[in-house]
N, C-alpha and C positions, 0 to 999 in steps of 0.2 A: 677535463683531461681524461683520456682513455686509459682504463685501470691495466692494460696490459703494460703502458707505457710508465704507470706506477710502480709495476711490480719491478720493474726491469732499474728501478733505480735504490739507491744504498741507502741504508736507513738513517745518516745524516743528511741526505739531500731530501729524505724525505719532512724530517725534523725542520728544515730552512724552508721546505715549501709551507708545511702546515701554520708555520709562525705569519711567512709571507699570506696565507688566506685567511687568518684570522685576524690580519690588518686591515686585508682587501674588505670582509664583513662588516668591521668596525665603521670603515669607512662609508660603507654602502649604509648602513644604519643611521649616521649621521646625516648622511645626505637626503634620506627618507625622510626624517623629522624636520629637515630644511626645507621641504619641499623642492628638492633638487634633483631627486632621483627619476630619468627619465623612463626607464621599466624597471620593474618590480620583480621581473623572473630574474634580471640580474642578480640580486638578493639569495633566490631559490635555485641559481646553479653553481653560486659560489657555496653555498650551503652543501649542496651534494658535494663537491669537487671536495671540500673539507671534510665531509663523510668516508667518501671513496679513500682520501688521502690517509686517515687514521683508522681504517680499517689494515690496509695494507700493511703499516708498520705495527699493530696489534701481531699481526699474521708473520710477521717478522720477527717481533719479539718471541713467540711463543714457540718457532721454528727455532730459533737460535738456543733455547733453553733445553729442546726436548735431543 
């Protein structure tokens, strides 16, 4: 997901997305150890995307404080 298109969104949708990626990872892990997972960067862009996502709303909490 494009971090401009992160920013642009409220920091409860961002809260529903990050929950929604850390199911999506859960499951890509499962599926690894299943031997189920047809690529492995799938794994490593949900990982970013969950990065990207929780940075944003860091940068959001800390603008809403100051």
């Amino acid at each position: 997901m494009k971090i401009e298109k992160l920013r642009e969104m409220a920091p409860e949708a961002l809260t529903t997305l990050e929950r929604e990626q850390r199911e999506r990872i859960f499951k890509l892990r499962f599926q690894h150890s299943m031997g189920q997972l047809e690529s492995s960067a799938q794994k490593r862009t949900s990982k970013r995307d969950l990065a990207r996502t929780l940075t944003i709303a860091s940068e959001k909490r800390r603008a809403a404080k100051a």
